[in-house]
C-alpha positions as CSV (number, residue, x, y, z in Angstrom):
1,X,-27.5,-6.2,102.9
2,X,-27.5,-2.8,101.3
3,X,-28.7,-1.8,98.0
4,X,-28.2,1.3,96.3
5,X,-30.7,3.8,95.7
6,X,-32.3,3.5,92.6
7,X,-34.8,5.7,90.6
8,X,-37.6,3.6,90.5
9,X,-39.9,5.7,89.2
10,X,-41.2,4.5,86.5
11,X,-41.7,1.0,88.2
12,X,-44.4,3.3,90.7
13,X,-46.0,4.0,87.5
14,X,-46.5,0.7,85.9
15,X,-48.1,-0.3,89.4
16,X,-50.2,2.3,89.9
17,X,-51.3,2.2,86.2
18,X,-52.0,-1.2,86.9
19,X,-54.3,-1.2,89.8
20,X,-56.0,2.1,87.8
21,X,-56.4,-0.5,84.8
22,X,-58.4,-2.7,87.0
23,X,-60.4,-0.1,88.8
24,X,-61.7,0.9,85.6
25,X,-62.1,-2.7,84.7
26,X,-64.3,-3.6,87.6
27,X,-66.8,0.1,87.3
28,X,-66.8,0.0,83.2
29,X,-66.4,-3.1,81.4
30,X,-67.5,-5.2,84.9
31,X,-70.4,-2.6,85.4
32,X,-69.3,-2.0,89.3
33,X,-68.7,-5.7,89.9
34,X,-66.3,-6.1,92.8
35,X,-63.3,-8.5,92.7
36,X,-65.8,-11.1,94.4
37,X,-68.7,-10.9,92.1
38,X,-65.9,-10.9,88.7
39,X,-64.3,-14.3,90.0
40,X,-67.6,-16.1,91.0
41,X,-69.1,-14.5,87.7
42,X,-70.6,-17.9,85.1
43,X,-69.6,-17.9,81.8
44,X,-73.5,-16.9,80.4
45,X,-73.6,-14.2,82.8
46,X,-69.8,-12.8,81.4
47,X,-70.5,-9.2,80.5
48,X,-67.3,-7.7,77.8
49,X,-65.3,-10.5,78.1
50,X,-63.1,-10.1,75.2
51,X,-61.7,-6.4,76.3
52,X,-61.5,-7.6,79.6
53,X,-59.6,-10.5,79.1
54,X,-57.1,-8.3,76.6
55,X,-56.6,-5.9,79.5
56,X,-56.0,-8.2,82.1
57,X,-53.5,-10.4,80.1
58,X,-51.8,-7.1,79.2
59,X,-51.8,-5.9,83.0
60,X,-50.1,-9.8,83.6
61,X,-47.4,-9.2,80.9
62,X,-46.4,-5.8,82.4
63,X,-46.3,-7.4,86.1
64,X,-44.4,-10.5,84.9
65,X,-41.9,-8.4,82.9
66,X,-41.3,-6.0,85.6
67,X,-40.3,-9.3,87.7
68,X,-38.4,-11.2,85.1
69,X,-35.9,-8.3,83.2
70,X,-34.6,-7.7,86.4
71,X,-32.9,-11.3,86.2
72,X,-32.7,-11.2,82.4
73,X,-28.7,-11.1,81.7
74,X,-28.7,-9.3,78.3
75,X,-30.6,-7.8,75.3
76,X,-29.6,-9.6,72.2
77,X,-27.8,-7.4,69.7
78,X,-30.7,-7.7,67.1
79,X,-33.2,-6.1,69.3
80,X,-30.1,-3.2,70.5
81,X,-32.1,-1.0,67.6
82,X,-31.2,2.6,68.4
83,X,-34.2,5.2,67.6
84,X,-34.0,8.4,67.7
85,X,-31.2,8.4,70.3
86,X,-33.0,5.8,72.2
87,X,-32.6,1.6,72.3
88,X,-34.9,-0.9,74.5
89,X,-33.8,-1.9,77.6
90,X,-34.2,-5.2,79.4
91,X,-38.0,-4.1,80.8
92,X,-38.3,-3.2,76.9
93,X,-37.2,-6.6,76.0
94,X,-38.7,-8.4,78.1
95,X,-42.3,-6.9,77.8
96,X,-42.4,-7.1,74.0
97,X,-41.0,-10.7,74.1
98,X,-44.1,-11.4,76.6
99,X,-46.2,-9.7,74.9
100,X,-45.4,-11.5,71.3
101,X,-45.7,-15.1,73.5
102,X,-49.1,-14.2,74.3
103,X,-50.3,-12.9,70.8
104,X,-48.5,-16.2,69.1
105,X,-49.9,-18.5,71.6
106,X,-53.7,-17.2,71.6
107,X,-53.7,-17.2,67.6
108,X,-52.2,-21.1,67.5
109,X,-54.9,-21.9,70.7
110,X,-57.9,-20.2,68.0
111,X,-56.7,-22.1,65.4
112,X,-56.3,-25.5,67.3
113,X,-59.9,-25.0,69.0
114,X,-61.5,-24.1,65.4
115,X,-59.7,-27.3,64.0
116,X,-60.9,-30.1,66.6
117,X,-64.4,-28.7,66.5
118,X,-64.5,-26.8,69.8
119,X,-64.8,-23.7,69.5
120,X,-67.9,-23.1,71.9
121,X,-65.4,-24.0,74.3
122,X,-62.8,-20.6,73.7
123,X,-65.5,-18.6,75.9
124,X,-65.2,-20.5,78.8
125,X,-61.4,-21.1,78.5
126,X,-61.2,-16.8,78.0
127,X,-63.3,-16.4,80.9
128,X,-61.1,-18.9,83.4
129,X,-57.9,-17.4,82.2
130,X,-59.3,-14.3,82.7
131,X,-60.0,-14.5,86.1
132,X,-57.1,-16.6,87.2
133,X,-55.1,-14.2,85.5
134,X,-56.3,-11.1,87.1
135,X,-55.5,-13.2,90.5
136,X,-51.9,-13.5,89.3
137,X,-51.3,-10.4,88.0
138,X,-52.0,-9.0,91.8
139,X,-50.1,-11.3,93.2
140,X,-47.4,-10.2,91.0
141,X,-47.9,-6.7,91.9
142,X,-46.9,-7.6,95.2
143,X,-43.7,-9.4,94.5
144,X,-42.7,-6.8,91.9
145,X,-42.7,-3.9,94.8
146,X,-41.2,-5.9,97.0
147,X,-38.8,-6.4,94.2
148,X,-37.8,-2.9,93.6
149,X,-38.7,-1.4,97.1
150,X,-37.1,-3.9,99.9
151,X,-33.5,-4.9,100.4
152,X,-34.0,-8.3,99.4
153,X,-31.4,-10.9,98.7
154,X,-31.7,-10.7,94.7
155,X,-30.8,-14.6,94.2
156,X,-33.1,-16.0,96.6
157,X,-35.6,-14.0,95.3
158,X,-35.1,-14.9,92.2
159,X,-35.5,-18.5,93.2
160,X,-38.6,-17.5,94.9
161,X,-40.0,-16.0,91.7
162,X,-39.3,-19.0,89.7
163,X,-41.2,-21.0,92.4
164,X,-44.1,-18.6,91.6
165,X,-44.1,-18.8,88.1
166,X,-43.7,-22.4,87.8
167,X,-46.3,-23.0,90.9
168,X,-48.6,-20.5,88.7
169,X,-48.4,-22.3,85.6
170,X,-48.9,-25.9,87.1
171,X,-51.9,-24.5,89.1
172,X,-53.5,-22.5,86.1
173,X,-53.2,-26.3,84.2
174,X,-54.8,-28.4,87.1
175,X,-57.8,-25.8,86.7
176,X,-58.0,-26.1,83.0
177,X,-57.9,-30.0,83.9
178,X,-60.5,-30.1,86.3
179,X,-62.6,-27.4,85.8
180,X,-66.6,-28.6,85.7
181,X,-67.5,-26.1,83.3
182,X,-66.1,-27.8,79.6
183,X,-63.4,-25.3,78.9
184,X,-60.8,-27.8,77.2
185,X,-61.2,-30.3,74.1
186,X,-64.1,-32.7,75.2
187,X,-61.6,-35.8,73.6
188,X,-59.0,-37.1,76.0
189,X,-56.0,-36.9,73.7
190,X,-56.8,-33.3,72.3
191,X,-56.7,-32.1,75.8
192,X,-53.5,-33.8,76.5
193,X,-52.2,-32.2,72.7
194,X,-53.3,-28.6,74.2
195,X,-51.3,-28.7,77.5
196,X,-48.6,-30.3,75.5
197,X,-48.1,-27.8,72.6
198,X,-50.2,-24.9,73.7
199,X,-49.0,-24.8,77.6
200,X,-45.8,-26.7,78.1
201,X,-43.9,-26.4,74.8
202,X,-43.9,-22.5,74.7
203,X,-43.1,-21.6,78.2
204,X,-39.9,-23.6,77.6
205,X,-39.2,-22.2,74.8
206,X,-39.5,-18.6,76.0
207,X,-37.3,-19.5,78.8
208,X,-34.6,-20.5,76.4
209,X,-35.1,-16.9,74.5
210,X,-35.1,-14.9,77.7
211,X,-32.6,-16.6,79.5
212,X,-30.1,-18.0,77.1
């Protein structure tokens, strides 16, 4: 299979800023922590966890949009706003759509937490996604240049990507399940309302808007 050469340069850039992102990550905000000391870091000894976990969730939407506009069939018309000569394009779409998910879906999470009584539970929730999200967003570093950089079969490895995203999502849910530090709703059914509404609900419905 031969694919034609494409100017990829800006896909080097998102990459490379990424992995700078973290660097500075791990020396500033993690105080020199290594990757090892970040993931087995507890929740009291959790040193800026708020501007980490901003940066790593906005390091995962740039990695997960460079994957998924590839694959994304159009920009709808609404969002084809010309500016000064220039209009969005699929990576566009795609990042801000993420981007919006995550802002929507962290406000509704505050406000469900707050309303069932536990917030002293948002720290340790913060810190877990934090960390399993900085594991994801390498691992979709990885995919992503294999994305734009090998002559892959684009169909399978779109199939692939799925698999990873879906195997992701399910994985990040068993930890939030099963974690031993209380990171969820102590009550049964709260816990099965978060997944439900919180989880579930709006991954399928940004599927629909990406894809659709």
């Amino acid at each position: 299979m031969v694919r034609i050469a494409e100017h990829n340069d800006w896909v080097v850039y998102c990459i490379l800023g990424s992995i700078f992102i973290y660097i500075i990550l791990l020396s500033v905000f993690q105080r020199d922590a290594n990757i090892k000391d970040f993931l087995l870091q507890k929740i009291e000894d959790s040193n800026n966890l708020t501007p980490s976990w901003l940066i790593i969730s906005t390091v995962k939407c740039v990695m997960t949009a460079l994957l998924l506009s590839q694959f994304v069939p159009i920009v709808p018309k609404q969002f084809s706003i010309d500016v000064f000569g220039f209009q969005i394009n699929k990576f566009g779409f795609t990042f801000l759509t993420l981007l919006s998910f995550d802002i929507i879906k962290n406000i509704l999470t505050f406000l469900f937490y707050s309303s069932v009584g536990s917030g002293k539970n948002l720290k340790g929730l913060t810190l877990v996604s934090s960390k399993f999200y900085f594991l994801e967003s390498i691992a979709f570093i990885v995919a992503a240049f294999a994305l734009y950089f090998f002559p892959i079969d684009l169909v399978k490895y779109f199939y692939f990507i799925i698999g990873l995203v879906v195997g992701s999502f399910i994985l990040k849910n068993l930890i939030y399940i099963f974690h031993n530090q209380s990171i969820l709703p102590e009550k049964w059914y709260y816990k099965f309302l978060y997944i439900c509404t919180l989880q579930i609900v709006p991954v399928l419905v940004l599927w629909k808007f990406l894809f659709y």
